[in-house]
C-alpha positions in Angstrom: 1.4 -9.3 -1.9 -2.5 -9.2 -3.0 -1.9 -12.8 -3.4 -2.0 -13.9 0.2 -5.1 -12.9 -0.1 -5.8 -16.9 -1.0 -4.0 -17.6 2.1 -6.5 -19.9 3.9 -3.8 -21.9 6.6 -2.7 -20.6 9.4 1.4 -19.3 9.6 3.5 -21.4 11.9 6.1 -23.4 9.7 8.9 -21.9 7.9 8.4 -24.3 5.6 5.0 -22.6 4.6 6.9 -20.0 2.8 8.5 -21.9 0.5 5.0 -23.9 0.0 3.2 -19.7 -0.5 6.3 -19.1 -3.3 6.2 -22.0 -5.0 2.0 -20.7 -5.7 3.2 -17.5 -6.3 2.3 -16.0 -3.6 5.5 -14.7 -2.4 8.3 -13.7 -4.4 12.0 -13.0 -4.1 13.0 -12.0 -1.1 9.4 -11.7 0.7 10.1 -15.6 1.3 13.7 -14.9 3.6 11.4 -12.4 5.3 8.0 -14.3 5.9 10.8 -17.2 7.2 11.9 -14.3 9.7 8.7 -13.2 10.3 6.3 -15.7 10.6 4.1 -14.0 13.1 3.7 -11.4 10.9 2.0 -13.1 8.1 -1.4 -13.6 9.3 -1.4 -9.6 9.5 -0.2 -9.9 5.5 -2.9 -12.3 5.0 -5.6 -9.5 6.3 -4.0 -6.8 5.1 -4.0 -8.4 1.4 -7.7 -9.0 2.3 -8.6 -5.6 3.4 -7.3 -3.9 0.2 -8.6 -6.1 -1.9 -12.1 -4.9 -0.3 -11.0 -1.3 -0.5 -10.2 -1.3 -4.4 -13.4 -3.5 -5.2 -15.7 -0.9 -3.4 -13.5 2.5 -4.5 -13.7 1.9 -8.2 -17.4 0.1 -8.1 -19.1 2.2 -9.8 -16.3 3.0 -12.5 -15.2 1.3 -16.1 -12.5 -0.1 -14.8 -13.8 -1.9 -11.4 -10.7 -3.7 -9.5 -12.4 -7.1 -10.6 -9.1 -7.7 -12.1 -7.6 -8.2 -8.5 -9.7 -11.5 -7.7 -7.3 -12.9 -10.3 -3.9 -12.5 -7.9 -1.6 -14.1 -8.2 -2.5 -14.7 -12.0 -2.8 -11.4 -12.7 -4.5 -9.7 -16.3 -2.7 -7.0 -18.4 -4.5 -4.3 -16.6 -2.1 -4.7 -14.1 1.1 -6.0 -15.5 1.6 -3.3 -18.1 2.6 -0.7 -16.2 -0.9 1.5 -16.2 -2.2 4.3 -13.7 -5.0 0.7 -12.4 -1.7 -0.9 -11.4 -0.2 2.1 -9.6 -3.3 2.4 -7.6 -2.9 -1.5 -6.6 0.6 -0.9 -6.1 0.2 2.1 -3.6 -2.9 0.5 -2.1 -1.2 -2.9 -1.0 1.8 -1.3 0.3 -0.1 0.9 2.2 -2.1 -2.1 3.7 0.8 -3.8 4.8 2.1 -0.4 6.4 -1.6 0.8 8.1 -1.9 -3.0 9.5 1.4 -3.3 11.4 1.0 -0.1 12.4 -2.5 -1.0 14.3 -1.4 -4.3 15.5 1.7 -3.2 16.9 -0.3 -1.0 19.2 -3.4 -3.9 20.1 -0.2 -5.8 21.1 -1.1 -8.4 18.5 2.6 -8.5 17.8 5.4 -9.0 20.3 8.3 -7.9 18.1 6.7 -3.8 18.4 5.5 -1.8 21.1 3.5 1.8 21.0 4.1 4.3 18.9 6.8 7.3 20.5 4.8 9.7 21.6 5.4 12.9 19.4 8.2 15.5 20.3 6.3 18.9 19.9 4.2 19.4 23.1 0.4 19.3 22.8 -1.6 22.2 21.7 -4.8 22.6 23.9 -6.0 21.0 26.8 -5.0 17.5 26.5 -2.1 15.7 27.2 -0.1 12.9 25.0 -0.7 9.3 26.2 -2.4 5.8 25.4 -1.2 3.9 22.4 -0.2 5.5 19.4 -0.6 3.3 15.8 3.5 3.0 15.5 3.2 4.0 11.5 7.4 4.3 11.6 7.4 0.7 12.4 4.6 0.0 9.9 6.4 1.8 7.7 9.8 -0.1 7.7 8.5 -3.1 7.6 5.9 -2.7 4.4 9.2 -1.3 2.4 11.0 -4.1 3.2 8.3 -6.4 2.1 6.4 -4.6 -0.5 9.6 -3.3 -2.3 11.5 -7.0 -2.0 10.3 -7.9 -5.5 11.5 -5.3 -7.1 15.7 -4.4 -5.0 18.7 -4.3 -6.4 17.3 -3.8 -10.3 18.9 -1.3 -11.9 16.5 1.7 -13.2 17.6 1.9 -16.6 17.4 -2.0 -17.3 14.1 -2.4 -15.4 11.8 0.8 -15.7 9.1 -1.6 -14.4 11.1 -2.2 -11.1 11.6 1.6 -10.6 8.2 2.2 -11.2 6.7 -0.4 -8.9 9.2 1.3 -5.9 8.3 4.6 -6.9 4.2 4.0 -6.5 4.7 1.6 -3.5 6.8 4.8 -2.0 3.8 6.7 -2.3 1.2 4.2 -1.2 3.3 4.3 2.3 3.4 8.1 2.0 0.0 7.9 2.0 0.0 6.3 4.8 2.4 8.5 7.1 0.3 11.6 6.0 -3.2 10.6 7.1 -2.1 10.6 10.6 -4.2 12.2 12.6 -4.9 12.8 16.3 -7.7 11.0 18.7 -8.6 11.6 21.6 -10.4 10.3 25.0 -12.0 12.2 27.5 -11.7 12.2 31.0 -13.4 14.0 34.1 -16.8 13.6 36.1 -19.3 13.1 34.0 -17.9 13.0 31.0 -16.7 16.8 31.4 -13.9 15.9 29.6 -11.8 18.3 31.8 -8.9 16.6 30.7 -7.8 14.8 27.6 -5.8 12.3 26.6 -4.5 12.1 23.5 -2.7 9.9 21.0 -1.8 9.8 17.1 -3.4 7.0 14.9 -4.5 6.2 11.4 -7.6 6.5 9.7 -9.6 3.5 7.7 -7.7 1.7 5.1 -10.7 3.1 3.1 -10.0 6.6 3.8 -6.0 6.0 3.0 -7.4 4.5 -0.2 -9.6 7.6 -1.0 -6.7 9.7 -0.9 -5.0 7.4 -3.4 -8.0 7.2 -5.7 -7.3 11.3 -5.9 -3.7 10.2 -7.1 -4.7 8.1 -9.4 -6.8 10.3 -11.7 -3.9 12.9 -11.6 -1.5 9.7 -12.2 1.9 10.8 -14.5 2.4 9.2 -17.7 6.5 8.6 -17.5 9.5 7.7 -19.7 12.6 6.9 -19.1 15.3 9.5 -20.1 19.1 9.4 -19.9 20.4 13.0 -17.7 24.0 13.0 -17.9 25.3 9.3 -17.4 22.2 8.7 -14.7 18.3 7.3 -16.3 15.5 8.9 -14.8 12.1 8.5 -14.9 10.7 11.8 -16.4 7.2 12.9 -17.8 6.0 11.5 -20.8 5.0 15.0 -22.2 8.8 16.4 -22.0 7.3 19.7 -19.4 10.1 20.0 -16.9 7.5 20.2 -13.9 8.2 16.9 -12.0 6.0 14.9 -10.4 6.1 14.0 -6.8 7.1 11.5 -4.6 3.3 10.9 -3.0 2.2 11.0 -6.8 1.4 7.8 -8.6 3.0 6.8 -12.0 2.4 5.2 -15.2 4.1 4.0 -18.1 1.2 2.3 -20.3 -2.0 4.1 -21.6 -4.8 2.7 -20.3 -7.7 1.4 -22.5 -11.4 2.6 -21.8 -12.5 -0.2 -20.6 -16.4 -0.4 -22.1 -15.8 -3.3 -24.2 -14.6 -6.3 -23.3 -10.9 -7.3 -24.0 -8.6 -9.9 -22.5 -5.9 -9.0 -23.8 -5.8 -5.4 -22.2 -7.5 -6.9 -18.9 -10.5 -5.1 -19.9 -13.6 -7.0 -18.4 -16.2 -4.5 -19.9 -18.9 -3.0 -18.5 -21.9 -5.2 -20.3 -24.4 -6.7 -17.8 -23.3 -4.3 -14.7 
């Protein structure tokens, strides 16, 4: 998905989809659905964009520094190998493709979505529920069905990398649904604010990817293990606590990225 970053056309032939996989910038399925979808992908195209930004300034002043995401869709070791850098990326882009059709659905940028419902449980306070909620289930939905498209119908036990992408793209949209939070506007003479209007919307990509940073140094280290006749991804260190499924896993050991070293994606940290 980070690829469409490199997207510099507009979207209005199908025809472009094939042209974006054939450059790798789609893959599998994500083609059917940009066909679908085409007034989507300019949103795809932003959101790529966006969380490209967010990594590059969240780990800026760290060994490891989300450089390695310029390279998309030619991607380095760092993140193909399966380490806690590439569960971070993972979250993060599916996250951005949730958090932006969430927002646009409500600017009615899109036709295909409305508002978000307006919440069951009655207000608490002075305010009343109104204006135009970010419609996250929507958002949601859709960044499953695209993010996860790569990766469907692969069976866990032949593809641990498949069930590990799903698993930290789960949690990137997890990420998502639990930063919601409730604004507000303010009405009455004056600015009194006698009465309130409220509505529930998302944060900054930037503050979604904040919380994911948190994941991502608490990241678990995972193998797979046969229970019964069903493979499972368990922890690496054989304790029976379990991780969750907002946490962000790993399969690889990461290297300490000082030095320089291609073939582990590891840029170094000489001349910064």
């Amino acid at each position: 998905m980070l690829a469409l970053s490199k997207w510099r056309q507009g979207w209005n032939k199908s025809s472009q989809c094939l042209y974006a996989k054939k450059h790798y910038l789609l893959k599998g399925r994500q083609v059917s659905l940009c066909q679908k979808h085409l007034e989507v992908m300019s949103h795809l195209v932003s959101a790529a964009k966006e969380a490209k930004s967010v990594c590059l300034a969240a780990f800026s002043d760290m060994r490891w520094n989300c450089s390695s995401i310029t390279h998309a869709p030619y991607l380095t070791p760092d993140l193909v190998k399966g380490t806690r850098e590439q569960a971070y990326v993972y979250a993060l882009a599916s996250a951005a493709v949730a958090h932006s059709i969430a927002r646009v659905c409500s600017d009615g940028s899109l036709t295909t979505c409305t508002c978000g419902a307006i919440p069951h449980e009655p207000p608490h306070g002075d305010f009343k529920w109104g204006g135009c909620a970010h419609n996250v289930k929507h958002g949601l939905k859709f960044a499953r069905n695209f993010a996860d498209a790569p990766w469907r119908q692969k069976s866990v036990r032949k593809n641990v990398e498949a069930a590990v992408n799903r698993h930290n793209n789960q949690a990137g949209r997890r990420a998502v649904r639990s930063s919601l939070q409730t604004d507000c506007k303010c009405h009455g003479v004056s600015g009194s604010c006698n009465i309130k209007t409220c509505w529930r919307a998302l944060p900054r990509l930037s503050d979604i990817g904040e919380r994911l940073k948190r994941k991502y140094y608490i990241a678990t280290e995972v193998k797979m293990r046969q229970i019964g006749s069903k493979y499972q991804l368990m922890p690496a260190n054989g304790k029976l606590s379990m991780y969750q499924k907002n946490d962000l896993i790993f399969v690889a050991k990461s290297p300490d990225y000082c030095l320089r070293d291609d073939r582990v994606g590891s840029p170094g940290t000489h001349g910064r």
